[in-house]
C-alpha distance (Angstrom), angle and dihedral (degrees) to the residues before:
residue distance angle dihedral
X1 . . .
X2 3.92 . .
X3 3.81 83.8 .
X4 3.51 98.5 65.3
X5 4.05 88.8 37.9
X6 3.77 86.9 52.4
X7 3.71 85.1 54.0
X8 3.49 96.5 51.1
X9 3.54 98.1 46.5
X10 3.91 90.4 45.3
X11 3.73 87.1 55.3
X12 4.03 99.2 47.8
X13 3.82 85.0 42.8
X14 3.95 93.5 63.0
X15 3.83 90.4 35.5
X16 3.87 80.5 62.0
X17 3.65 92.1 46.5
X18 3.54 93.6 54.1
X19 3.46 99.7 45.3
X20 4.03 91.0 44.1
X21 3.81 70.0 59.7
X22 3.81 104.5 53.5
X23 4.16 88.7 35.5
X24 4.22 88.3 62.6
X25 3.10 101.9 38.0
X26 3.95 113.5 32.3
X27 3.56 114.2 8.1
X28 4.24 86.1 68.6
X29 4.08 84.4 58.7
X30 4.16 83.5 55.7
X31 3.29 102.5 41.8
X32 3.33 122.9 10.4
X33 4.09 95.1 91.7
X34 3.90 139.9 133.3
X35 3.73 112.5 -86.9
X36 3.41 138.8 -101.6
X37 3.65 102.0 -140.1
X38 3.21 100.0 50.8
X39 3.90 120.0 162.5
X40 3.97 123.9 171.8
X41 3.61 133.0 161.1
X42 3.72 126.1 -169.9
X43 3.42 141.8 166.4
X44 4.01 136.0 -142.6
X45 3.61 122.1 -160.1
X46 4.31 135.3 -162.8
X47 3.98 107.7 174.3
X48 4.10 84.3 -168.0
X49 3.97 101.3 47.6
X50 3.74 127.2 148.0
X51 3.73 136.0 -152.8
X52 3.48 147.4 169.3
X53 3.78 107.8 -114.5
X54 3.67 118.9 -140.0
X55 3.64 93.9 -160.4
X56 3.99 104.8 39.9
X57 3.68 83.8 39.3
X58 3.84 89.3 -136.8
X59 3.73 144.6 89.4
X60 4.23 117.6 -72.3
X61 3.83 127.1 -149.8
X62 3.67 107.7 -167.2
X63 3.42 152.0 111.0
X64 3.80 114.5 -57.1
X65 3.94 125.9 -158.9
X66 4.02 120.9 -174.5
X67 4.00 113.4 -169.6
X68 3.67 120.1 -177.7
X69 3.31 129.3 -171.8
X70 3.82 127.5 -158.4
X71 3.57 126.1 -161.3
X72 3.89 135.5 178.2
X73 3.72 122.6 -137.1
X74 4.07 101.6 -142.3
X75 3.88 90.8 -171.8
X76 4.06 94.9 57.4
X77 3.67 98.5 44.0
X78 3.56 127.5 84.0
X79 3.64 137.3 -170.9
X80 3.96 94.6 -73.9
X81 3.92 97.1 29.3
X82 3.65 128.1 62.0
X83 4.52 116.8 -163.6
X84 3.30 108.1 -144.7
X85 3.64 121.3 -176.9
X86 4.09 128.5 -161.9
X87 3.66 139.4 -170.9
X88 3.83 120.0 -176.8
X89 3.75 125.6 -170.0
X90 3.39 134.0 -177.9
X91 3.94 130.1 -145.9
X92 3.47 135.7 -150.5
X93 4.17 91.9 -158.4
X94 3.78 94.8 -169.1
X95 3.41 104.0 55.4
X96 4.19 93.7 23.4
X97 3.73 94.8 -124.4
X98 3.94 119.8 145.0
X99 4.15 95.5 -148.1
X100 3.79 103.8 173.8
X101 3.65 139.8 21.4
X102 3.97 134.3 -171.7
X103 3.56 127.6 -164.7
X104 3.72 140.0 -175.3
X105 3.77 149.2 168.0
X106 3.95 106.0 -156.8
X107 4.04 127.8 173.5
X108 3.39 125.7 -149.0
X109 3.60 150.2 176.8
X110 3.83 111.3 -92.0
X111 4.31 92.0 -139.3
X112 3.76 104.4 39.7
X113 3.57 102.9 16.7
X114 3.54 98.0 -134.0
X115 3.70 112.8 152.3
X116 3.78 135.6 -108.9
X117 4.06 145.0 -149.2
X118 3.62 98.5 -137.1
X119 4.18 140.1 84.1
X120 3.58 91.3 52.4
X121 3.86 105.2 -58.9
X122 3.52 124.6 -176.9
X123 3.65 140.9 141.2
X124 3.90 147.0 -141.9
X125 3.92 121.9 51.7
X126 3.95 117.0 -85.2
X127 4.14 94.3 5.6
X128 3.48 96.8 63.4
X129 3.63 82.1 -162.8
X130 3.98 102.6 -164.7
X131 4.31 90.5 177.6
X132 3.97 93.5 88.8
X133 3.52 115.7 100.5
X134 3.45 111.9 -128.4
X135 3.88 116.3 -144.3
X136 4.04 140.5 146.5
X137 3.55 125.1 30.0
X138 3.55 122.7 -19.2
X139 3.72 121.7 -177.4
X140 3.90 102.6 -25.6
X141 3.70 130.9 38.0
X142 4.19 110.5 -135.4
X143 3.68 126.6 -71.5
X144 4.35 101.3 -89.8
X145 3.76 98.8 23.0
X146 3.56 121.4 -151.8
X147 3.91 133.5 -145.6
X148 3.66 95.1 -105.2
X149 3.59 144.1 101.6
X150 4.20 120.6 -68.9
X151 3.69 131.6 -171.3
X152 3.77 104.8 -129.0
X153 4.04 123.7 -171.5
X154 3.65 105.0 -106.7
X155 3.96 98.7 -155.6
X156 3.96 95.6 -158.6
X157 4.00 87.3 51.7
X158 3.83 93.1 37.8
X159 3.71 88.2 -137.3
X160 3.74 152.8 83.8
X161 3.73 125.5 -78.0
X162 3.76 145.2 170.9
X163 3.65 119.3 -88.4
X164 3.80 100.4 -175.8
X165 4.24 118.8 -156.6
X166 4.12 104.9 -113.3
X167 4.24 101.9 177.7
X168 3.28 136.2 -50.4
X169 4.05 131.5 -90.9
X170 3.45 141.4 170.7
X171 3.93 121.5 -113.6
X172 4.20 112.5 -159.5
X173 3.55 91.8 -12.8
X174 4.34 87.9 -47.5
X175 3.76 126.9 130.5
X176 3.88 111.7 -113.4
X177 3.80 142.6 178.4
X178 3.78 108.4 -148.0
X179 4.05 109.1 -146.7
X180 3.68 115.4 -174.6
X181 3.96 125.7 -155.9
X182 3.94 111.8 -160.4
X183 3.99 115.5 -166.0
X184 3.64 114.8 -163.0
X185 3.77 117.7 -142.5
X186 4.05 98.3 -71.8
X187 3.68 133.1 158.4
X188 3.77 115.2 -99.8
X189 4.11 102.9 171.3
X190 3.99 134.9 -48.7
X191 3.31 145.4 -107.9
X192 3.84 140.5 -135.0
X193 3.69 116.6 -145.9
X194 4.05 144.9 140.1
X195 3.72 111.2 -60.3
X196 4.06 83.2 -134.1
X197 3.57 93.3 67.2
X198 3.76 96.1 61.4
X199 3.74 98.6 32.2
X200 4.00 95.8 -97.0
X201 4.04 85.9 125.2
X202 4.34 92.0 165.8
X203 3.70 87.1 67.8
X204 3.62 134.0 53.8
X205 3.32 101.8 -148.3
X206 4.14 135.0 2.9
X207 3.78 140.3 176.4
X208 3.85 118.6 -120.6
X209 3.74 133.3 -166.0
X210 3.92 107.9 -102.7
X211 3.94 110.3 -140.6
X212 3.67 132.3 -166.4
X213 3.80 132.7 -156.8
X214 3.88 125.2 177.3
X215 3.78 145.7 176.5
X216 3.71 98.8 -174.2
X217 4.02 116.7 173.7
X218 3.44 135.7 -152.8
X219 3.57 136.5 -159.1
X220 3.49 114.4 -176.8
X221 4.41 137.5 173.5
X222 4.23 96.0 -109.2
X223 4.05 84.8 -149.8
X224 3.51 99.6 59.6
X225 3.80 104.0 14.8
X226 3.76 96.9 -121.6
X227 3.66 130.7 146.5
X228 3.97 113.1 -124.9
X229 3.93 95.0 168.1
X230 3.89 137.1 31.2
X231 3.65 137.9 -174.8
X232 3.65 124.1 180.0
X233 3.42 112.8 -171.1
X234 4.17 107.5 -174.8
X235 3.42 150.0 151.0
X236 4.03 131.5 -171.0
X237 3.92 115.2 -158.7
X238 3.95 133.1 -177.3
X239 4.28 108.0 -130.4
X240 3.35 132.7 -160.8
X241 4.14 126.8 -146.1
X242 3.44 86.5 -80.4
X243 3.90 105.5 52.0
X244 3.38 89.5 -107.9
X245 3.71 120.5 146.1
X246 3.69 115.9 -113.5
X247 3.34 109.2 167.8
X248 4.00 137.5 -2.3
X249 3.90 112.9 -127.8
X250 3.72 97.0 178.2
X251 3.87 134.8 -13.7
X252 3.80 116.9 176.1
X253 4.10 145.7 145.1
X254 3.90 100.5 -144.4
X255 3.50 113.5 -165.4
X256 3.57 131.4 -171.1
X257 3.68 116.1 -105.4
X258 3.81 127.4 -111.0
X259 3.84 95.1 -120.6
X260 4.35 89.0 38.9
X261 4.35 84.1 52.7
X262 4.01 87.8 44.6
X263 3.61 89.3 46.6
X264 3.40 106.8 41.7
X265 4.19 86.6 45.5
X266 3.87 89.9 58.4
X267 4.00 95.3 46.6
X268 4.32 89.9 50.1
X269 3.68 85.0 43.9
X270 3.93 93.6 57.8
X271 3.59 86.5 50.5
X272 3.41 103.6 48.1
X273 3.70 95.3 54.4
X274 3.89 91.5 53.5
X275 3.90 76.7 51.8
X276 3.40 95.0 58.5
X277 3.37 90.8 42.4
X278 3.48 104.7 65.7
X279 4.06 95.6 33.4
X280 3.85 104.4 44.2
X281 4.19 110.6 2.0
X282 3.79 90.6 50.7
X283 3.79 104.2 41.4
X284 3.38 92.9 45.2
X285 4.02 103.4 49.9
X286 4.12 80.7 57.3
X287 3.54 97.9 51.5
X288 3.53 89.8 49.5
X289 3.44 92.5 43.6
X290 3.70 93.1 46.9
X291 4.08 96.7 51.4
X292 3.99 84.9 50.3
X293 3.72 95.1 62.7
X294 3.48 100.3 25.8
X295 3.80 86.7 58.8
X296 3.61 97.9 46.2
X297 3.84 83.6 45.4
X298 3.55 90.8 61.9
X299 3.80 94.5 41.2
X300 3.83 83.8 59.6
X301 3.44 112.3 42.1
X302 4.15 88.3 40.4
X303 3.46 126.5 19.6
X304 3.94 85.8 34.2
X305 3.38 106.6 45.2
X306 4.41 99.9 123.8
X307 3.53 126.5 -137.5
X308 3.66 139.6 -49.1
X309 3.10 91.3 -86.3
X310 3.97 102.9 53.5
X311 3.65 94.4 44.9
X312 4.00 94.7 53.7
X313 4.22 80.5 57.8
X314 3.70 93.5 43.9
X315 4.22 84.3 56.6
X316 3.75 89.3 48.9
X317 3.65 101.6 -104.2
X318 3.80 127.1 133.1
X319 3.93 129.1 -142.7
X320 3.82 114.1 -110.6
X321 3.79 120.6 -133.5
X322 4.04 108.2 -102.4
X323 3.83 97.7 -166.5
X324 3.73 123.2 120.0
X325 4.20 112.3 -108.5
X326 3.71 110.5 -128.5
X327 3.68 119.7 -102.0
């Protein structure tokens, strides 16, 4: 009887091998996967921002908030493609004046988080312009990071660019790669406006280049690709044929907020652990489980097999009666 026990054990011990096996090294590919349902809020803060005000037709200097809100869109996603959708607004907290807003609908693959033209995508408020070709990173950087260079979506340029790795730092005790993305003064639209307002006075109204420049900053969880802390640090200017400055349409250092960093720290950290879970916790318990029993298997069925005797029973047959029958 230990025989066949040994046996069985032996058996369920390599079954747990094998699937300590499958658990490290392909259920992760299956399953480990950015949400659906995602929902974040966070909030970016300058105490010394400027803007051009559309109303008091002159330049601000106050205290600028940016929330943004992210929200998945279960029904349009699919096992490869995660709908994420984002509205950005921007506050001018002295005066309590909401003076710009950003929206988009981006797809994007659910293991490297590149984007994708599909499921309706689109971006900026009212437009819905769906002609912008979405490419690079979008919201999250891929599961396992490296230091390297990423395209991320710059959504003032509508396009791709490099966000280079600079170092490394930890973020509320987390482990971080910082990447950096550094815009050079570029055009990125323009405007139409009274020549008054930017000192043209011998023409009521002109158009001017619009022209972005950016140092936006990143840092994001290398395991599961997720930004914990942002800084965009921008400004938006009105040029004349010259270069020349004109007019400043927005100039601020926005900073993630304590509470968004604390926040944001806590949600990566709940998702790291299932992480770890599934590619170290898991697959290791089974291998250890699986050399346990396939050892004791072995120890059974082998080095514990019993005597002649005992093994002829454990095959079914029976001992015959050797004595001599009386004459």
């Amino acid at each position: 009887m230990r025989r066949v026990i040994g046996l069985i054990l032996a058996g369920l011990g390599a079954f747990f091998l094998v699937l300590a096996g499958l658990t490290r090294f392909y259920v992760p590919g299956q399953v480990v996967k950015y949400p659906l349902d995602e929902y974040q809020v966070s909030t970016l803060k300058d105490p010394n921002g400027v803007y051009f005000s559309a109303d008091k037709l002159k330049l601000l200097n106050v205290p600028i908030t940016a929330t943004d809100t992210i929200q998945g869109d279960v029904a349009a996603g699919n096992s490869g493609t995660a709908v994420w959708n984002e509205f950005t607004v921007v506050h001018d907290d002295n005066n309590n004046v909401n003076f710009s807003y950003y929206q988009r609908r981006a797809p994007f693959d659910r293991r490297s988080g590149i984007l994708k033209n599909c499921c309706g995508a689109f971006v900026n408020l009212g437009t819905q312009d769906q002609s912008v070709h979405l490419a690079g990173q979008g919201f999250v950087w891929p599961f396992g990071s490296e230091k390297k260079t990423y395209k991320v979506f710059d959504t003032t340029l509508n396009k791709a660019m490099p966000a280079s790795y600079v170092g490394s730092e930890t973020v509320n005790g987390m482990p971080t790669y910082r990447y950096v993305e550094r815009v050079s003064p570029q055009q990125s639209g323009q405007q139409t406006l009274p020549g008054s307002i930017v000192g043209i006075n011998d023409q009521p109204s002109v158009t001017l280049p619009q022209y972005y420049q950016a140092i936006n900053t990143y840092w994001v969880d290398p395991v599961t690709g997720g930004p914990v802390k942002v800084e965009q640090n921008q400004e938006l200017t009105l040029r004349d044929s010259t270069g020349a400055t004109r007019l400043v349409l927005f100039k601020a250092d926005l900073k993630f907020s304590p509470q968004s960093i604390k926040s944001f720290v806590h949600h990566d950290q709940t998702g790291k652990n299932k992480i770890t879970l599934v590619t170290s916790v898991l697959p290791l318990v089974l291998l250890l489980v699986g050399l346990v029993l396939l050892g004791v298997g072995i120890a059974l069925a082998v080095l514990g097999g019993g005597t002649g005797e005992e093994l002829a029973r454990e095959e079914g047959f029976q001992p015959q009666d050797q004595g001599l029958a009386p004459h």
